[in-house]
mmCIF file of the protein (N, C-alpha, C, O) and its ligand, coordinates in Angstrom:
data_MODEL
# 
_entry.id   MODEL 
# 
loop_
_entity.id 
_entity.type 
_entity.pdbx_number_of_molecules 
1 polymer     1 
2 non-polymer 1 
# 
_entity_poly.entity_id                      1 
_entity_poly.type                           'polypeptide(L)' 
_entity_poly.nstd_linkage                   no 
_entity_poly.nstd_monomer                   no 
_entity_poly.pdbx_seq_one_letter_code       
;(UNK)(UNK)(UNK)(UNK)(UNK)(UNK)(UNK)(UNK)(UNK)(UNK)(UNK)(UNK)(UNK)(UNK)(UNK)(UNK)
(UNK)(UNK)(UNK)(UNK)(UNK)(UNK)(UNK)(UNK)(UNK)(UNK)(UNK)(UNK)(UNK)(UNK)(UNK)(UNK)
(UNK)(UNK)(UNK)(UNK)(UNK)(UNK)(UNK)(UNK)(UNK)(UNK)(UNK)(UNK)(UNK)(UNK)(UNK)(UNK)
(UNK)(UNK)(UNK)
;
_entity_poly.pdbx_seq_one_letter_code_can   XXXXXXXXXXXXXXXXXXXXXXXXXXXXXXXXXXXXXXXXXXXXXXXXXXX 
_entity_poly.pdbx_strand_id                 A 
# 
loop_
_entity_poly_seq.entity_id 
_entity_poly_seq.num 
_entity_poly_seq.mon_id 
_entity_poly_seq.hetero 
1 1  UNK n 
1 2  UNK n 
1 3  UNK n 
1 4  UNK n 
1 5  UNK n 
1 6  UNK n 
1 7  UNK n 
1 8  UNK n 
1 9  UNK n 
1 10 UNK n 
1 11 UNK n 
1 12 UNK n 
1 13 UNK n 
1 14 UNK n 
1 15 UNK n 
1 16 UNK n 
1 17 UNK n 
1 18 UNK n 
1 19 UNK n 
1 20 UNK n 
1 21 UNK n 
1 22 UNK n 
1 23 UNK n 
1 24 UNK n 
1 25 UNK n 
1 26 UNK n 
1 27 UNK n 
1 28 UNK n 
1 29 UNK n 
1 30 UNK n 
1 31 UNK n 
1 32 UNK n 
1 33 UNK n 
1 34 UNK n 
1 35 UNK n 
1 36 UNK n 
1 37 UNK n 
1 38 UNK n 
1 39 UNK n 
1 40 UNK n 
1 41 UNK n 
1 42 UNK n 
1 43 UNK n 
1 44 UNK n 
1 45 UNK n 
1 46 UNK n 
1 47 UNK n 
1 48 UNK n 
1 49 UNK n 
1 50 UNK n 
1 51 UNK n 
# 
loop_
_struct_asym.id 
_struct_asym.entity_id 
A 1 
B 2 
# 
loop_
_chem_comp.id 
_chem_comp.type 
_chem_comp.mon_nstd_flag 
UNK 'L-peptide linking' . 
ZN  non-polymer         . 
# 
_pdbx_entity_nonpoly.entity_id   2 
_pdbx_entity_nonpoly.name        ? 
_pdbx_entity_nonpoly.comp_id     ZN 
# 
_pdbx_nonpoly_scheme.asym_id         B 
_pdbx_nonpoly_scheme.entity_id       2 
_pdbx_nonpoly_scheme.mon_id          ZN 
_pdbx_nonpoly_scheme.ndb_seq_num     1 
_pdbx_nonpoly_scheme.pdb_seq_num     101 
_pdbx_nonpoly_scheme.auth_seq_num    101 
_pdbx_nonpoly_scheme.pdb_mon_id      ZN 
_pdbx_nonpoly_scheme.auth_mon_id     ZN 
_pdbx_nonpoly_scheme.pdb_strand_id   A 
_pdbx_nonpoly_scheme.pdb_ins_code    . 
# 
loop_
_atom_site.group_PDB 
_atom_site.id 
_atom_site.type_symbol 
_atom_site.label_atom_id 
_atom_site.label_alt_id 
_atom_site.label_comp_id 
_atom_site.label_asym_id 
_atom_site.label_entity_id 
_atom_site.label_seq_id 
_atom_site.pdbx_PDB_ins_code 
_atom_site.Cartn_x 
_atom_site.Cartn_y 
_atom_site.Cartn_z 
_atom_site.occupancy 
_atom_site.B_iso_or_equiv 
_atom_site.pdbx_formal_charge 
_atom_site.auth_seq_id 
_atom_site.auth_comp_id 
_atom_site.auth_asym_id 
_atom_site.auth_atom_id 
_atom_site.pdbx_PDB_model_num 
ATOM   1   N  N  . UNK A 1 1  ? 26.120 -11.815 28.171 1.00 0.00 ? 1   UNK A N  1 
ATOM   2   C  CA . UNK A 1 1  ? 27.409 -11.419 28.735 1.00 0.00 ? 1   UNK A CA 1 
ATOM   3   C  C  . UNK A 1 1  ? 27.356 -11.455 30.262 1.00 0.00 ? 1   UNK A C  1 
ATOM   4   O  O  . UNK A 1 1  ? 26.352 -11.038 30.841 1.00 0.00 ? 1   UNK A O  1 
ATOM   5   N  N  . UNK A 1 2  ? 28.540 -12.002 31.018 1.00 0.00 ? 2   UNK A N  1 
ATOM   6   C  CA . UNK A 1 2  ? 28.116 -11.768 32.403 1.00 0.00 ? 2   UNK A CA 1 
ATOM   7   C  C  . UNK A 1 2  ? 28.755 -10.678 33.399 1.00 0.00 ? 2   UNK A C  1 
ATOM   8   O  O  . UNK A 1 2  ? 29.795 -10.021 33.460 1.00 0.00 ? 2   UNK A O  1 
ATOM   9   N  N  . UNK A 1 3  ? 27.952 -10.786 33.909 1.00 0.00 ? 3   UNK A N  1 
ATOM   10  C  CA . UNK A 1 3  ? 28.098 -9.367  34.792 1.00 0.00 ? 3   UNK A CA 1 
ATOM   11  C  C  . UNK A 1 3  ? 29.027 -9.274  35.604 1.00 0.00 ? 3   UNK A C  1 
ATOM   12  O  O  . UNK A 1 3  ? 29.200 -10.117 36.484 1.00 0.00 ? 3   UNK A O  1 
ATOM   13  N  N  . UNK A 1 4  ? 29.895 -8.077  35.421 1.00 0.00 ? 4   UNK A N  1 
ATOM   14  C  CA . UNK A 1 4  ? 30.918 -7.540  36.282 1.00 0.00 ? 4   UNK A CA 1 
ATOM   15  C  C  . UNK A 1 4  ? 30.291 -7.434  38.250 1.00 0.00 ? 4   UNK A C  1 
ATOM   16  O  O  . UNK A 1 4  ? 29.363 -6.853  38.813 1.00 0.00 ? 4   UNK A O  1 
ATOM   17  N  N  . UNK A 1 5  ? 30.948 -7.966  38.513 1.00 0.00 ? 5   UNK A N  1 
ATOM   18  C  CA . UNK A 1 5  ? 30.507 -7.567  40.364 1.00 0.00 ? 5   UNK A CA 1 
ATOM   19  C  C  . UNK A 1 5  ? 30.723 -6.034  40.576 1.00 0.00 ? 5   UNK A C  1 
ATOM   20  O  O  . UNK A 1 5  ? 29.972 -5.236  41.136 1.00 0.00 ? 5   UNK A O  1 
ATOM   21  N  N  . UNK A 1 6  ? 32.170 -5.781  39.875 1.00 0.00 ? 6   UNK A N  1 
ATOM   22  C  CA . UNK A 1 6  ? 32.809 -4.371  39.379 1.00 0.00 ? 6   UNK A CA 1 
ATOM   23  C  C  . UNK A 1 6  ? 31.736 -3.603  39.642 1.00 0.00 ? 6   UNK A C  1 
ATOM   24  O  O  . UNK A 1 6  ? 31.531 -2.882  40.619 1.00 0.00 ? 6   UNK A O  1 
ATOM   25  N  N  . UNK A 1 7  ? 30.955 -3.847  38.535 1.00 0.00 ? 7   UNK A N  1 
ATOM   26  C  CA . UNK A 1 7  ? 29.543 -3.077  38.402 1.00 0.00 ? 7   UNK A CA 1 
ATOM   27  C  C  . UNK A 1 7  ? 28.444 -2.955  39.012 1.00 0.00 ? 7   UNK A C  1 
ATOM   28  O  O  . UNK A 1 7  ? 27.833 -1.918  39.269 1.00 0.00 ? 7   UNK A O  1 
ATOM   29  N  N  . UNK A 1 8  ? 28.124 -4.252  39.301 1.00 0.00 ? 8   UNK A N  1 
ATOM   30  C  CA . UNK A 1 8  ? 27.185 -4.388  40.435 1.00 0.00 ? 8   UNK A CA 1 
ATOM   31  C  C  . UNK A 1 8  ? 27.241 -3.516  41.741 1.00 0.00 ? 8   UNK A C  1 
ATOM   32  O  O  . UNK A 1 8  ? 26.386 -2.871  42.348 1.00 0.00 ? 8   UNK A O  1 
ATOM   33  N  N  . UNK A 1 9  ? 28.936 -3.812  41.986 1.00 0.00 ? 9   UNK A N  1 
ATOM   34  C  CA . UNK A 1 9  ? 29.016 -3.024  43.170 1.00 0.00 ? 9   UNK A CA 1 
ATOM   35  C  C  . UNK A 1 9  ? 28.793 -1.095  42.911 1.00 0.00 ? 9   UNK A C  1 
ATOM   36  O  O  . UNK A 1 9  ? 28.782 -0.339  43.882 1.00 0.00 ? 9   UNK A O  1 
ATOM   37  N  N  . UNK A 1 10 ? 28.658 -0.655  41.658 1.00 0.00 ? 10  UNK A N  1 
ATOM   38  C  CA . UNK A 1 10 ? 28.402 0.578   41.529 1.00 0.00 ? 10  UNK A CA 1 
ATOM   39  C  C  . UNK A 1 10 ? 27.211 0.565   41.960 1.00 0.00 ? 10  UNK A C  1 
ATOM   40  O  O  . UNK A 1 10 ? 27.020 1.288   42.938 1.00 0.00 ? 10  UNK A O  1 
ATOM   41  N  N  . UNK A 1 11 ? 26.475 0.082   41.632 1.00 0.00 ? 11  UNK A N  1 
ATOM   42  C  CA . UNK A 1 11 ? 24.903 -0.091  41.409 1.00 0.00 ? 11  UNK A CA 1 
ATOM   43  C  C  . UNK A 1 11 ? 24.275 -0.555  42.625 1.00 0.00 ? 11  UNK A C  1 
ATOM   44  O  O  . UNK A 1 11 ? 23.061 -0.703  42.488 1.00 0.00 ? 11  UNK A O  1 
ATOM   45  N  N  . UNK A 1 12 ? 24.721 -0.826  43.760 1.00 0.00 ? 12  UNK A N  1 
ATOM   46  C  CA . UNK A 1 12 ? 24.024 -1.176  44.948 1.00 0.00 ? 12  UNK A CA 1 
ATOM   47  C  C  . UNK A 1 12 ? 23.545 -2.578  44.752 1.00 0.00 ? 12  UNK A C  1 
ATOM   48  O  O  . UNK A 1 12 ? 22.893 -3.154  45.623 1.00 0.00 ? 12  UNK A O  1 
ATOM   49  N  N  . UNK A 1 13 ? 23.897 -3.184  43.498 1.00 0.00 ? 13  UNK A N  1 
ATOM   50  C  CA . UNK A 1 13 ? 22.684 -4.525  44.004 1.00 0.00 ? 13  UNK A CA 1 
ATOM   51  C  C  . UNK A 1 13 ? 23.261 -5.746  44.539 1.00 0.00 ? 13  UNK A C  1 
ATOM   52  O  O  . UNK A 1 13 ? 23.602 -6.859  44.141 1.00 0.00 ? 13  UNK A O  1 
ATOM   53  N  N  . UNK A 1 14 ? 23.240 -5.332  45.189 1.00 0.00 ? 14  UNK A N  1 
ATOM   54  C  CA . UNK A 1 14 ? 23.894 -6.568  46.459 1.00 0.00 ? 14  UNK A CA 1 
ATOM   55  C  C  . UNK A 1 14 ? 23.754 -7.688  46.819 1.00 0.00 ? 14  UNK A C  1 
ATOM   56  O  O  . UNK A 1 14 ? 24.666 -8.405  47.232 1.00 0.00 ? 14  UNK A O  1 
ATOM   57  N  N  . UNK A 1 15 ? 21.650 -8.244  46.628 1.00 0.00 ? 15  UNK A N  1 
ATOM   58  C  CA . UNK A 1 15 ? 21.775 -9.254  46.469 1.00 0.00 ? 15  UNK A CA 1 
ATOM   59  C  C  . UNK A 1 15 ? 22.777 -10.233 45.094 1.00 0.00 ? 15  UNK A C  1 
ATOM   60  O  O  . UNK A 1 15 ? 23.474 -11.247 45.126 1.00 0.00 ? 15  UNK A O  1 
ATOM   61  N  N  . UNK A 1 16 ? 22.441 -9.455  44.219 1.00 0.00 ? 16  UNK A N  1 
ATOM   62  C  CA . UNK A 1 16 ? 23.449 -10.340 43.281 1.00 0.00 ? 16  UNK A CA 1 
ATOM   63  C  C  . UNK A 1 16 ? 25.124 -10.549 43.852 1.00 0.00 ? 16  UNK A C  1 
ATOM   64  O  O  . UNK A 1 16 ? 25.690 -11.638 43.950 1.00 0.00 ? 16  UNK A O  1 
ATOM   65  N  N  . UNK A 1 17 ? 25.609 -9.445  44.125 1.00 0.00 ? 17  UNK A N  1 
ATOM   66  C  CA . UNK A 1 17 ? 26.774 -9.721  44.666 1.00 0.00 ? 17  UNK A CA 1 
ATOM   67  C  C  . UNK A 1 17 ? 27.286 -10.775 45.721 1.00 0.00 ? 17  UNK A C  1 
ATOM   68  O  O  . UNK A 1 17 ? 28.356 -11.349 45.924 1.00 0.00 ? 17  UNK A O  1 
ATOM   69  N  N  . UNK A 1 18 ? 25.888 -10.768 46.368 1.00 0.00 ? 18  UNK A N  1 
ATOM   70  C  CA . UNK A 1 18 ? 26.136 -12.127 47.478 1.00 0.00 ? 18  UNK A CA 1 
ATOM   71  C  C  . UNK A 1 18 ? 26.195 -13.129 46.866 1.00 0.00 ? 18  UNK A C  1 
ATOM   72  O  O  . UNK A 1 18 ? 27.033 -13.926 47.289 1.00 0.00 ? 18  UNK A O  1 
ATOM   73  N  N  . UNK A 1 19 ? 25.293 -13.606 45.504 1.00 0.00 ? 19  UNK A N  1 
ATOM   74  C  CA . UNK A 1 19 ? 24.880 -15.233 45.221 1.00 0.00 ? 19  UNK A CA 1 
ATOM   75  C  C  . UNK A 1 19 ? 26.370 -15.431 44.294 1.00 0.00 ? 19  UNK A C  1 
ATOM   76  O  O  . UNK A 1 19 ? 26.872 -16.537 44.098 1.00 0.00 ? 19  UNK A O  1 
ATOM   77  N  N  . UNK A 1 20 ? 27.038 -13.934 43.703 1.00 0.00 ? 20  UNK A N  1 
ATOM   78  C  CA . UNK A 1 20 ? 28.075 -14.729 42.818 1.00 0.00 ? 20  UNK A CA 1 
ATOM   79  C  C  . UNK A 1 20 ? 29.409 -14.619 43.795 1.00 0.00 ? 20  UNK A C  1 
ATOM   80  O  O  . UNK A 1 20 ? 30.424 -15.227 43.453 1.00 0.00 ? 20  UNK A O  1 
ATOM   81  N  N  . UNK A 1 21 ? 29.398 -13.889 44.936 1.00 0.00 ? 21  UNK A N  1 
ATOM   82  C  CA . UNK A 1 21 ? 30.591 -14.219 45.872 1.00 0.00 ? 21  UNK A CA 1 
ATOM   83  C  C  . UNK A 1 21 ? 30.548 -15.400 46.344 1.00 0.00 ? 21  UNK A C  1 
ATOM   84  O  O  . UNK A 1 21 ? 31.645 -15.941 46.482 1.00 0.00 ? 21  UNK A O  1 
ATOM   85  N  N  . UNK A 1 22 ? 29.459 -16.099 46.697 1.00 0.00 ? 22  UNK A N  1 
ATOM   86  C  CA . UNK A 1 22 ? 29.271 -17.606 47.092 1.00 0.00 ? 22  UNK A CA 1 
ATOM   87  C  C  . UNK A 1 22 ? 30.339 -18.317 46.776 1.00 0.00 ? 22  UNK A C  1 
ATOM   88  O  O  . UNK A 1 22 ? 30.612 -18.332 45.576 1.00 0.00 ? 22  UNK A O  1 
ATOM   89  N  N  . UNK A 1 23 ? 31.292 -19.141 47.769 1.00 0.00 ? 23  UNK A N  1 
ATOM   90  C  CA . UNK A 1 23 ? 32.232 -20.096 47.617 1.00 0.00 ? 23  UNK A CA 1 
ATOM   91  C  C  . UNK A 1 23 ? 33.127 -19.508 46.018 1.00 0.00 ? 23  UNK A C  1 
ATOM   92  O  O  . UNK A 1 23 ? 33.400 -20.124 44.987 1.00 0.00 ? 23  UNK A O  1 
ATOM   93  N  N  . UNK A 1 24 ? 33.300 -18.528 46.304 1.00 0.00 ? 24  UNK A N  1 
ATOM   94  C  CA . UNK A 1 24 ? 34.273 -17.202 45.695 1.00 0.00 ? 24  UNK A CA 1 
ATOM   95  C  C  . UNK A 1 24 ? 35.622 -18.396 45.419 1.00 0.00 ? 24  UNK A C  1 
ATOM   96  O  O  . UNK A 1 24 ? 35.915 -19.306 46.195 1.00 0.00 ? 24  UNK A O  1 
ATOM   97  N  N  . UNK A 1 25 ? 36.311 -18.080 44.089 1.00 0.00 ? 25  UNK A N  1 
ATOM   98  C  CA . UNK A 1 25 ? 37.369 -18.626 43.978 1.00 0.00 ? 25  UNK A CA 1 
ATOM   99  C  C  . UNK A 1 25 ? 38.736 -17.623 43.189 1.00 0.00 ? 25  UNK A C  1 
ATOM   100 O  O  . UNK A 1 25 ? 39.951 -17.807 43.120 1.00 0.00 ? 25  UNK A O  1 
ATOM   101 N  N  . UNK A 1 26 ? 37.696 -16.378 42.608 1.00 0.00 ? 26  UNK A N  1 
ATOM   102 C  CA . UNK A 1 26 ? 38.941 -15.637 42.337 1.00 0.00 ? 26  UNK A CA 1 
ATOM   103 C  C  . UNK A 1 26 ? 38.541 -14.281 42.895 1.00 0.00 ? 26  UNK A C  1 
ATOM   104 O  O  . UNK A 1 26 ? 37.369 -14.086 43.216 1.00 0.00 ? 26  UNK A O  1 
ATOM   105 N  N  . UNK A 1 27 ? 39.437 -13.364 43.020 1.00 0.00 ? 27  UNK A N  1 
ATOM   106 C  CA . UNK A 1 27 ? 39.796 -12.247 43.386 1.00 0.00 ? 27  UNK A CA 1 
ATOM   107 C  C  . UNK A 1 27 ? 39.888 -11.127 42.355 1.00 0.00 ? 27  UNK A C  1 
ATOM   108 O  O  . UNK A 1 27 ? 40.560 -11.496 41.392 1.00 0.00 ? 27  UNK A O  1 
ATOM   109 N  N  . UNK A 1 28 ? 39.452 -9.934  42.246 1.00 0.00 ? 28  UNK A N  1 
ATOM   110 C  CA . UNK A 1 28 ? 39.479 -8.898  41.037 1.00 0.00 ? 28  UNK A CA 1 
ATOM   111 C  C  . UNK A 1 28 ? 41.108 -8.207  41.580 1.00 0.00 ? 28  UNK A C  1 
ATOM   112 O  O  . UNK A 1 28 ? 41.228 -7.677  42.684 1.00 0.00 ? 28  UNK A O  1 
ATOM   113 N  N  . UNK A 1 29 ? 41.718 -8.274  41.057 1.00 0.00 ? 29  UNK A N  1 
ATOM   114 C  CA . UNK A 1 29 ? 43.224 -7.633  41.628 1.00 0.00 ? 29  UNK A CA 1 
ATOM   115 C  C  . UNK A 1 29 ? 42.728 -6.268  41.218 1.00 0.00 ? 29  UNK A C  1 
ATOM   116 O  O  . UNK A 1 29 ? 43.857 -5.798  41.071 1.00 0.00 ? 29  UNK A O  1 
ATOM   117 N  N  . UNK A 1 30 ? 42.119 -5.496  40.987 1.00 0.00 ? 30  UNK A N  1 
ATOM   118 C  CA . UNK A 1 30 ? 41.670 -4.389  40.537 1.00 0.00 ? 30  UNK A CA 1 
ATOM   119 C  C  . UNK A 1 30 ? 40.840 -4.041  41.699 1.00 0.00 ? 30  UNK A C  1 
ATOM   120 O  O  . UNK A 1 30 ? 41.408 -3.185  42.378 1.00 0.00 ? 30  UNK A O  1 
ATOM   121 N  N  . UNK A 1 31 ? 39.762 -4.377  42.144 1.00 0.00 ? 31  UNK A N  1 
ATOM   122 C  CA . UNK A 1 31 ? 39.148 -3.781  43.172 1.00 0.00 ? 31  UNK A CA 1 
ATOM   123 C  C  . UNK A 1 31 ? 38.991 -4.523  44.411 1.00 0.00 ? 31  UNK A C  1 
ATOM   124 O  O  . UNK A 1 31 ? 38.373 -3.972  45.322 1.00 0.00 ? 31  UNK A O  1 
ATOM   125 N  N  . UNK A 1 32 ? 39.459 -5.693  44.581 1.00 0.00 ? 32  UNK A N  1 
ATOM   126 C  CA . UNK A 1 32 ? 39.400 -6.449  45.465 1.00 0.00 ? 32  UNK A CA 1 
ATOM   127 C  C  . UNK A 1 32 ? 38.023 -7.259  45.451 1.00 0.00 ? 32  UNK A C  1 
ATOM   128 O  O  . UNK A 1 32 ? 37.551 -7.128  46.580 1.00 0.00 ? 32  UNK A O  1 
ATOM   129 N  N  . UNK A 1 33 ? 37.424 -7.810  44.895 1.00 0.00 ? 33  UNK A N  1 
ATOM   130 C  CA . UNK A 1 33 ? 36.000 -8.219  45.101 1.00 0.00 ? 33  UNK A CA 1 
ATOM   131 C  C  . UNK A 1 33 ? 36.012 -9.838  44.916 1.00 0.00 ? 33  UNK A C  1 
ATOM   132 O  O  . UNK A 1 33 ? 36.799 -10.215 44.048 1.00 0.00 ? 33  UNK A O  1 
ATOM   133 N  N  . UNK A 1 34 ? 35.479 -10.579 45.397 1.00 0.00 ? 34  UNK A N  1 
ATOM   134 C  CA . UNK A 1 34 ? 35.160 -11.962 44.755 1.00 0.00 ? 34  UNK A CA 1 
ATOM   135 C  C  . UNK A 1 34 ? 34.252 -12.497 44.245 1.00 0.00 ? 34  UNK A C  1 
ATOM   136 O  O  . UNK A 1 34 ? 33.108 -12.164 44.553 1.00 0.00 ? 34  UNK A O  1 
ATOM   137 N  N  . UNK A 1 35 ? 34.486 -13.455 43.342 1.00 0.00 ? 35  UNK A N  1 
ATOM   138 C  CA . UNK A 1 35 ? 33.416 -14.546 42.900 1.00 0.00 ? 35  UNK A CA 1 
ATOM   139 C  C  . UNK A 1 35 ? 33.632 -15.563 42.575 1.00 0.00 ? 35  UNK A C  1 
ATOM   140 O  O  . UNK A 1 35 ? 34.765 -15.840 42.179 1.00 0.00 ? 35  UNK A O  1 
ATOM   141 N  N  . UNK A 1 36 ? 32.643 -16.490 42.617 1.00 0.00 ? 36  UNK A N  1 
ATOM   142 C  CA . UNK A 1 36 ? 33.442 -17.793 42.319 1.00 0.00 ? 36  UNK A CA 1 
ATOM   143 C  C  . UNK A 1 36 ? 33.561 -17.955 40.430 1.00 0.00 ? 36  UNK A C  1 
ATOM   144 O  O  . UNK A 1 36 ? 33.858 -19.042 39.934 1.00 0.00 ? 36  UNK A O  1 
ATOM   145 N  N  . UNK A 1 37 ? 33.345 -16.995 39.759 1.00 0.00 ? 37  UNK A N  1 
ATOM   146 C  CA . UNK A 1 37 ? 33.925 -17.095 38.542 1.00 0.00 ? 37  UNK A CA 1 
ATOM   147 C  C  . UNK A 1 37 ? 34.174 -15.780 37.970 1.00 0.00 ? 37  UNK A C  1 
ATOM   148 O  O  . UNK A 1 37 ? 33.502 -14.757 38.096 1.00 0.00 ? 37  UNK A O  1 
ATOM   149 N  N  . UNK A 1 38 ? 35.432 -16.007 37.212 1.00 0.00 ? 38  UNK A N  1 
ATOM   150 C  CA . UNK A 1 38 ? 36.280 -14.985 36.625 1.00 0.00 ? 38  UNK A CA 1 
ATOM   151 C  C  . UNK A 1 38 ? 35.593 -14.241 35.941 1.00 0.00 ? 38  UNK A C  1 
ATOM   152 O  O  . UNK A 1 38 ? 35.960 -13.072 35.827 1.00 0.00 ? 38  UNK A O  1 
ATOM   153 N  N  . UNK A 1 39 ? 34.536 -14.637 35.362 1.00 0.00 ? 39  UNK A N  1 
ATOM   154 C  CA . UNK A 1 39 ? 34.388 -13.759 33.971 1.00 0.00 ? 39  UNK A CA 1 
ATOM   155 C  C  . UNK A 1 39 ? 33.025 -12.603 34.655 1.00 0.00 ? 39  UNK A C  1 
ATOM   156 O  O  . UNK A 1 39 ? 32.190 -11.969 34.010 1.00 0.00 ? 39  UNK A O  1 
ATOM   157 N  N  . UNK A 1 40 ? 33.240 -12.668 36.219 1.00 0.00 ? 40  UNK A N  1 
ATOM   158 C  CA . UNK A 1 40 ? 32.383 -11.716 36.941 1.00 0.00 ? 40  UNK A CA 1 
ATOM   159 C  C  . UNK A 1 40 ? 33.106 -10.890 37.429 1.00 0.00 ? 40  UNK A C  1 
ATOM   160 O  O  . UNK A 1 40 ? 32.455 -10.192 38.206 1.00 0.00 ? 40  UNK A O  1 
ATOM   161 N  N  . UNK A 1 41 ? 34.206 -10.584 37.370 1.00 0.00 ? 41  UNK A N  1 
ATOM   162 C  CA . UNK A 1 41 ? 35.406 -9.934  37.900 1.00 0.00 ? 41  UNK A CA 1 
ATOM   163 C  C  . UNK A 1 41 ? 36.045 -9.093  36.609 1.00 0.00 ? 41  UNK A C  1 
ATOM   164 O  O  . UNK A 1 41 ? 35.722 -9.481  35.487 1.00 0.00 ? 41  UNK A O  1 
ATOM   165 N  N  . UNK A 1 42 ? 36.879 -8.033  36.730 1.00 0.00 ? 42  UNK A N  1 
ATOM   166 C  CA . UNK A 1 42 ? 37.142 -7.461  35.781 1.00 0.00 ? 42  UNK A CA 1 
ATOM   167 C  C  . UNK A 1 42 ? 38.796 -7.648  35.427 1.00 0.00 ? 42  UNK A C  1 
ATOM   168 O  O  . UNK A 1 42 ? 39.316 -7.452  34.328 1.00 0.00 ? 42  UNK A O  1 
ATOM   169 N  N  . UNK A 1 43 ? 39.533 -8.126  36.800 1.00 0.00 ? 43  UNK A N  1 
ATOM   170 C  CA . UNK A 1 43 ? 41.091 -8.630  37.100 1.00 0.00 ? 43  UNK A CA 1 
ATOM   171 C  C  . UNK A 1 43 ? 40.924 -9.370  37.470 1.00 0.00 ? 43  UNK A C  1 
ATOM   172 O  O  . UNK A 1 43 ? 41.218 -9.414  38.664 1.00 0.00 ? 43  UNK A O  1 
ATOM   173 N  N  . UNK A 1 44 ? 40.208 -10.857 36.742 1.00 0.00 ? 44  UNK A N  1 
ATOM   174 C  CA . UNK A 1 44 ? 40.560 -12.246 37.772 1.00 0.00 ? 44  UNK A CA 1 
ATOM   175 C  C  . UNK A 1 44 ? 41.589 -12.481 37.834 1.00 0.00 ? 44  UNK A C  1 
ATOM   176 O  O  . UNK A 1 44 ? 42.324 -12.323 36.860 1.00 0.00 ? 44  UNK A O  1 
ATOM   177 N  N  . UNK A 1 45 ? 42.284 -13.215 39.678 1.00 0.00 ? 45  UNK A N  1 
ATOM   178 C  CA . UNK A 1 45 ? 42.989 -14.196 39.708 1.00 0.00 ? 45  UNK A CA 1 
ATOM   179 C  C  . UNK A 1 45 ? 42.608 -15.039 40.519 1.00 0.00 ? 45  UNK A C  1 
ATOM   180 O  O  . UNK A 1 45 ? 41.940 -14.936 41.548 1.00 0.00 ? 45  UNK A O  1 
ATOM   181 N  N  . UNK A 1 46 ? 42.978 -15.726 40.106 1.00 0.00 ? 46  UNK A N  1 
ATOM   182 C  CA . UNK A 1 46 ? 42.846 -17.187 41.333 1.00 0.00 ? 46  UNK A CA 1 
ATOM   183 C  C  . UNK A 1 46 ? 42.602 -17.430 42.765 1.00 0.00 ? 46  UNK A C  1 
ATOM   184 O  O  . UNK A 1 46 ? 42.028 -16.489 42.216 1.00 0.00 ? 46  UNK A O  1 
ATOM   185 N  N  . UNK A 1 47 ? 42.443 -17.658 43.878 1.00 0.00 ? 47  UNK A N  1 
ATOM   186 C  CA . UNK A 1 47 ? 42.405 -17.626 44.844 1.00 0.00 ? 47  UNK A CA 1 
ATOM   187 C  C  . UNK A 1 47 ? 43.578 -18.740 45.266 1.00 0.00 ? 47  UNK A C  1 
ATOM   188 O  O  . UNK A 1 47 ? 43.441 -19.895 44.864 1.00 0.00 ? 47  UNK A O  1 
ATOM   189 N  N  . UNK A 1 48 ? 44.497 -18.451 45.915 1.00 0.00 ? 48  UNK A N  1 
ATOM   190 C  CA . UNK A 1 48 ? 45.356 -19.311 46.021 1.00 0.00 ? 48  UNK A CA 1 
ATOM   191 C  C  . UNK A 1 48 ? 44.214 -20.161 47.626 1.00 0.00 ? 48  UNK A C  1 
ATOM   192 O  O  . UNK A 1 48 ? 43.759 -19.526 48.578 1.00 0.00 ? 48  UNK A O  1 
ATOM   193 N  N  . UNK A 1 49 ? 44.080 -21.593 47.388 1.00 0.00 ? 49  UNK A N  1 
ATOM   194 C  CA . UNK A 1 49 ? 43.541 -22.480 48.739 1.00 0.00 ? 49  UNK A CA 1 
ATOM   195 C  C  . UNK A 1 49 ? 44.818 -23.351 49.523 1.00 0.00 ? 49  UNK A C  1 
ATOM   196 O  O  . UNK A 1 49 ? 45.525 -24.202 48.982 1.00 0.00 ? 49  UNK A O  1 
ATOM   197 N  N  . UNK A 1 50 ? 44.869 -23.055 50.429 1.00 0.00 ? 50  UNK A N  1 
ATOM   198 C  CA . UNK A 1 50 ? 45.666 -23.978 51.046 1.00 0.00 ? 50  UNK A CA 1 
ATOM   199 C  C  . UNK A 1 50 ? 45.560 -25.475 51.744 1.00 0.00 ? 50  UNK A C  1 
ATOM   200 O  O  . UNK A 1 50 ? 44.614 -25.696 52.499 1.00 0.00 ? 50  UNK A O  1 
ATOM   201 N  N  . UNK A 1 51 ? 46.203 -26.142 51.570 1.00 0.00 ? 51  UNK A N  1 
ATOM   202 C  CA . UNK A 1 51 ? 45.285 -27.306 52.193 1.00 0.00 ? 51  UNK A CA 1 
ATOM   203 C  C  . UNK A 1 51 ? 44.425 -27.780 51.420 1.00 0.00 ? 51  UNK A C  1 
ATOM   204 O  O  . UNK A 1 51 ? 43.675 -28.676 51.807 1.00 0.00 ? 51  UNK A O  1 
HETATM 205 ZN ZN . ZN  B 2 .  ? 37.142 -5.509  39.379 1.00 0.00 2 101 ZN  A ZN 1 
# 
């Protein structure tokens, strides 16, 4: 199962939080956090890119 950042971010472990924010593409509308995949987030949405 993969891991909530959600959670991570309870937990202090930060390096993980850095490698799955990496070139981040959605947003947790719930806590604000990123990653570049949803199913690490607990409210993915999308990252709207412009350009
Ligand atoms: Zn969240």
């Amino acid at each position: 199962m993969a891991k909530k950042l959600c959670k991570l971010a309870k937990k202090g472990k930060l390096d993980e939080i850095a490698a799955l924010a990496l070139n981040a593409r959605f947003i947790c509308a719930k806590c604000g956090r990123t990653a570049a995949w949803s199913e690490n987030l607990c409210k993915p949405r999308k990252i709207k890119v412009e350009g």
